[in-house]
C-alpha positions in Angstrom: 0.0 0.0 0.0 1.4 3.6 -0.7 0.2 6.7 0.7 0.6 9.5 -1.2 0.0 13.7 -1.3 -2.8 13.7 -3.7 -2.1 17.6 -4.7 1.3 15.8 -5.8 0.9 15.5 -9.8 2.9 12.2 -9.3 0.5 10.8 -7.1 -2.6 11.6 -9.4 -0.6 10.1 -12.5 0.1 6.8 -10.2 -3.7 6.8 -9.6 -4.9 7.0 -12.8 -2.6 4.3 -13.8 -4.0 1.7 -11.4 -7.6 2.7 -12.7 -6.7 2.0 -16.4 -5.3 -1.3 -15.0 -8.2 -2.1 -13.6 -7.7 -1.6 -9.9 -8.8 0.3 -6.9 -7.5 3.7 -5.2 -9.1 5.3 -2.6 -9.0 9.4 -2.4 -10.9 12.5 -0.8 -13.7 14.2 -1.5 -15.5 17.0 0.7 -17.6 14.4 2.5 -15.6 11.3 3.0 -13.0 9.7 1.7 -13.6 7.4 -1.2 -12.8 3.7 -2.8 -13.1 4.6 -6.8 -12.8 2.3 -9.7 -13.4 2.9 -13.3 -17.1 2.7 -14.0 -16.9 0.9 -17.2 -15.0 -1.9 -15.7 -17.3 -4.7 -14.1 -14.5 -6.5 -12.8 -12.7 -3.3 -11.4 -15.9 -2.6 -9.8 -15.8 -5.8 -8.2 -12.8 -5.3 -6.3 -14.6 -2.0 -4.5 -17.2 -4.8 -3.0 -14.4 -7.8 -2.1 -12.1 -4.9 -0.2 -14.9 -3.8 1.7 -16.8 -7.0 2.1 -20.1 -4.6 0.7 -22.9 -6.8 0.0 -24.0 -6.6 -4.0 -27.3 -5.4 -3.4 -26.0 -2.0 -2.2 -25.5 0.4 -5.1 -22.6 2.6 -5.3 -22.7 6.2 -6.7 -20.5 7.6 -9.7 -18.8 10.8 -9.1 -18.1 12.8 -12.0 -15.7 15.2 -13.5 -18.1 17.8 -15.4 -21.7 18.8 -15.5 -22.1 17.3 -19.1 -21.0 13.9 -18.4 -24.1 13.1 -16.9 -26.0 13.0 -19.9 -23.6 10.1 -21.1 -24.9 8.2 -18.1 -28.3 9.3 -17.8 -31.2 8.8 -19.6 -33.0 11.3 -18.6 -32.4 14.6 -16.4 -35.7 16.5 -15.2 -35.8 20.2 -14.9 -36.0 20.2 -10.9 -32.8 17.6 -10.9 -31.3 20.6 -13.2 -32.0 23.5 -11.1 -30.4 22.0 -8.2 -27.2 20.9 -10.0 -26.8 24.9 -11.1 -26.8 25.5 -7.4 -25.0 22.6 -5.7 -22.8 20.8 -7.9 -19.7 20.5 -7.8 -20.7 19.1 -4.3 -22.3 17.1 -1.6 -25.8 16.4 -3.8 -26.4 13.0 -5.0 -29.0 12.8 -7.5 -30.5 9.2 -8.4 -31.6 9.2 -12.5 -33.1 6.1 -14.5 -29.1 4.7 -16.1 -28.2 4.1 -19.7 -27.3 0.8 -20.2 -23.7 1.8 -20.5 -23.5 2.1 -16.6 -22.7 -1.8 -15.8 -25.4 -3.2 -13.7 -22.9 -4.3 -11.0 -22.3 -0.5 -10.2 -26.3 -0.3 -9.4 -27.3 -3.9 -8.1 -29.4 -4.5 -10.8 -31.2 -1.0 -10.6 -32.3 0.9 -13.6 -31.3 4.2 -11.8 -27.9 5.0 -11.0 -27.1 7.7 -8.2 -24.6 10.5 -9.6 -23.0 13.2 -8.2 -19.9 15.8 -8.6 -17.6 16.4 -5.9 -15.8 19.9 -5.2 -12.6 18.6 -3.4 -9.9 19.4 -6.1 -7.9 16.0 -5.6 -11.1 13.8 -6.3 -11.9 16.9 -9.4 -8.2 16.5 -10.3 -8.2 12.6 -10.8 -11.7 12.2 -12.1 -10.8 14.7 -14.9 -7.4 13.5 -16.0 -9.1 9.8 -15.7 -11.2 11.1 -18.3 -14.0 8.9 -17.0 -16.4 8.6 -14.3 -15.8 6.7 -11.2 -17.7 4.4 -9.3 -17.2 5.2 -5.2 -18.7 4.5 -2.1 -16.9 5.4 1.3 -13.5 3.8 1.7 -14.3 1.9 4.9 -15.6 -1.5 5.4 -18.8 -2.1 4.8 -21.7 -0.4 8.0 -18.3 0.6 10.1 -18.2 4.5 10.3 -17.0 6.5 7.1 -13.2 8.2 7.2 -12.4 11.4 7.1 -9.1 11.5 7.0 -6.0 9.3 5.1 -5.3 7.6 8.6 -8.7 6.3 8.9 -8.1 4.6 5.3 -5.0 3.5 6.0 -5.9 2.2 9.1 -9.5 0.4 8.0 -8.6 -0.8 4.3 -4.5 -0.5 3.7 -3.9 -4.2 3.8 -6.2 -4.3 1.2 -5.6 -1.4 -1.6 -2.6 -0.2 -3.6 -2.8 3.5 -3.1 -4.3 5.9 -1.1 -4.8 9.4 -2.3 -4.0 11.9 1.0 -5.9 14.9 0.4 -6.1 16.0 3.9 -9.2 16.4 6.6 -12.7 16.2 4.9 -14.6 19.6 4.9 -18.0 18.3 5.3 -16.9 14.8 7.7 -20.5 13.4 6.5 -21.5 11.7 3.1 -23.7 13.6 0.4 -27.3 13.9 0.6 -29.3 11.7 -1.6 -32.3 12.6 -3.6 -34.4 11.6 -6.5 -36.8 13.4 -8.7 -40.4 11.7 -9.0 -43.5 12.7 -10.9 -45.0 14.0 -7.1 -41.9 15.5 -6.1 -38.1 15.3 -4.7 -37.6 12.5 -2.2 -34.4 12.2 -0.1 -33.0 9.3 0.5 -30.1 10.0 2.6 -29.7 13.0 4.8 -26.5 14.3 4.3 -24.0 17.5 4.0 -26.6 19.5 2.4 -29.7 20.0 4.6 -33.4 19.6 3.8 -34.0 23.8 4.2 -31.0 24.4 1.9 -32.6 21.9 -0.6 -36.5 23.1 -0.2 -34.9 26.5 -0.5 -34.1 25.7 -4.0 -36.6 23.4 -5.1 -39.6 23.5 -2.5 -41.2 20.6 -0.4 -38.6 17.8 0.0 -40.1 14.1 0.8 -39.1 11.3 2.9 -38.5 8.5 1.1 -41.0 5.7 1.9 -39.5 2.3 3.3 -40.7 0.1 0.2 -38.0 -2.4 0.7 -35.6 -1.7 -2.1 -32.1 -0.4 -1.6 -31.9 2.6 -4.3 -28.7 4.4 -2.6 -26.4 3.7 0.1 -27.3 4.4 3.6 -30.6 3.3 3.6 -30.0 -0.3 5.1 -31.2 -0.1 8.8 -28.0 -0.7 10.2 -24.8 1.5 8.8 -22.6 3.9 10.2 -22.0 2.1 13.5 -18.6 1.8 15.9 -17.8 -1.7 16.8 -18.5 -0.6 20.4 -22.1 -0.6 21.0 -24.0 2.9 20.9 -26.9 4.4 23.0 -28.0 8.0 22.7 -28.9 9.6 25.4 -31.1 12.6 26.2 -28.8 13.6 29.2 -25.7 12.5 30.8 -27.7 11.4 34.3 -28.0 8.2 31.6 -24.4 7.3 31.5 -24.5 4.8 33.9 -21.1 3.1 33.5 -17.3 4.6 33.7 -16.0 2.2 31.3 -17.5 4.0 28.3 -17.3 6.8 26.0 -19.3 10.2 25.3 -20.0 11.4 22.3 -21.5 15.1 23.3 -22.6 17.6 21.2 -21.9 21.0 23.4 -19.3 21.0 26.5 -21.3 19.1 29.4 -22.0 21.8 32.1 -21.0 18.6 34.5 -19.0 16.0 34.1 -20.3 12.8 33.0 -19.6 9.3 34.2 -17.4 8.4 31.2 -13.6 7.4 30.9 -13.7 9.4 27.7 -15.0 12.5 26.4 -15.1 14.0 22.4 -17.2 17.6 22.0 -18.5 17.7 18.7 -18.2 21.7 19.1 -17.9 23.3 22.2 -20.1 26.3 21.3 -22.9 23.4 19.4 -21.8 24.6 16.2 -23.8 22.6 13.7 -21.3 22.8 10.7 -18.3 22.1 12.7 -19.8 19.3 15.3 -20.7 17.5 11.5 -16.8 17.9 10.5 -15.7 16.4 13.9 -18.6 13.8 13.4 -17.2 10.5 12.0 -13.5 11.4 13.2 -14.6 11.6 16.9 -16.7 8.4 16.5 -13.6 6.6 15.0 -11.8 7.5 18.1 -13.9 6.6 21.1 -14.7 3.3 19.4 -10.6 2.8 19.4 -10.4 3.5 23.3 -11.3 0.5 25.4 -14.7 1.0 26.9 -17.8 -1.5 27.2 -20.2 1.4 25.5 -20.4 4.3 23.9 -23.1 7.2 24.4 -24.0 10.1 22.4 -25.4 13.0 23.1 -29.0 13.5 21.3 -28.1 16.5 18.2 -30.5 19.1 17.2 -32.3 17.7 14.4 -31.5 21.6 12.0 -29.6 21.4 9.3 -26.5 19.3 9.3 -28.0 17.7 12.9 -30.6 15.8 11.1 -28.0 13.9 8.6 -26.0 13.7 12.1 -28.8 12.0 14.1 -30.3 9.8 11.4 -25.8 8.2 11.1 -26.4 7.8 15.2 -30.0 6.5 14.7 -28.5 3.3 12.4 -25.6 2.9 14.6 -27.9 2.3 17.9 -30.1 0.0 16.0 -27.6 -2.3 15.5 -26.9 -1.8 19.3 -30.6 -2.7 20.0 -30.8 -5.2 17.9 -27.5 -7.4 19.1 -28.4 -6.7 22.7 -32.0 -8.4 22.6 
């Protein structure tokens, strides 16, 4: 495995190599960090699902280099889906769109909609562009553990298993995109991410849940993802830690001190935007320290909060769910 300063010319020229050979580099974007292989390559593709033992049923979403590549990929791009592009792409937006048969099925499990977006970090812009081609790229972590934000997480998660990884520093955002499709009765969003529901109804009015209908259109919506190894319990207050040998995940500084061995404060002043950037990083870390349990503090559900809560949501469902 080599790890390598993606803003290096040398490192995106090694990386664009291993894609035209078929293999599988992981590099930043604004969100998380990502495992990319070239899109046209069913067997590349494949490797992204062995390295993170991802289950084929779980569709992965192509990032691309320029606006007008979409239209090689899909067959048909509405005039809401187009209005929010103008506005958010390059960016944390993921837009799901009925696929021309040149996207390879394994890169949608099957689907006939493939979920596309265009990132704004200027190593994944870089490499995507002097590929020439799309790439396929879900988070480069294995498969349900939390996302990484940084190259350490990567190296630390996956580098047994991949040849290069792109180091492109911290991730601006520390959360995946949001995920959304355009229906005939409106924009449904399928994964609440690093662009919020107001800043999306802003744009393009009423935004929808998407109804549980048993069919896996984007990542994320499995019911359990996101989640530690350590089990996870959010809490309403700290009088609920009732054990030292755990962790806290707060949200503000704790007027008192809680119960727990060890303590991560998204942001001390509950600044929505930079307790999301700590998000995933923090989590990474307590589930490291050697503790029977970690709580989190309950997150205002504005903004970034809800993409926040809905990640802690999965993670204590698994919790729930192995403790019965």
């Amino acid at each position: 495995m080599h790890l390598l300063n993606g803003h290096e010319p040398s490192a995106i020229e090694k990386a664009i190599q291993l894609l035209k050979d078929g293999d599988i580099v992981a590099f930043p974007t604004e969100t998380v960090y990502g495992l990319g292989a070239d899109v046209f390559n069913p067997y590349a593709v494949a490797k992204i699902f062995e390295a993170k033992k991802r289950p084929r049923f779980d569709p992965l979403i192509v990032h691309i280099g320029e606006k007008d590549w979409l239209f090689d990929l899909a067959e048909h791009v509405p005039s809401e889906a187009k209005r929010l592009i103008d506005v958010f792409w390059p960016g944390p937006l993921t837009i799901i769109l009925k696929k021309k048969a040149v996207v390879p099925d394994i890169v949608t499990a099957g689907l006939q909609t493939v979920g596309i977006r265009m990132p704004s970090h200027s190593v994944a812009l870089k490499l995507i562009r002097e590929f020439k081609k799309p790439i396929a790229a879900p988070s480069a972590n294995p498969f349900g553990y939390i996302s990484p934000t940084k190259a350490s997480h990567v190296v630390k998660m996956l580098g047994d298993r991949l040849p290069l990884i792109l180091d492109g520093g911290n991730s601006v955002f520390g959360i995946e995109s949001t995920i959304i499709s355009v229906r005939p009765d409106g924009i449904y969003i399928h994964r609440h991410g690093a662009i919020s529901v107001e800043d999306l109804s802003g744009i393009a009015g009423p935004i929808h849940e998407k109804r549980e209908d048993g069919i896996c259109e984007s990542p994320g919506e499995l019911p359990y993802h996101y989640a530690p190894v350590k089990p996870l319990k959010i809490i309403q207050s700290i009088d609920e830690i009732d054990r030292e040998q755990s962790s806290f995940l707060a949200f503000r500084e704790p007027m008192v001190k809680p119960k727990s061995k060890h303590i991560k404060v998204l942001s001390e002043k509950g600044d929505i935007r930079e307790a999301a950037a700590n998000f995933f990083s923090f989590l990474i870390e307590l589930d490291n320290e050697g503790v029977e349990i970690i709580y989190a503090e309950k997150i205002p559900e504005v903004g970034l909060g809800k993409a926040m809560m809905d990640r802690l949501r999965k993670a204590s469902k698994k919790y729930r769910h192995t403790t019965r």
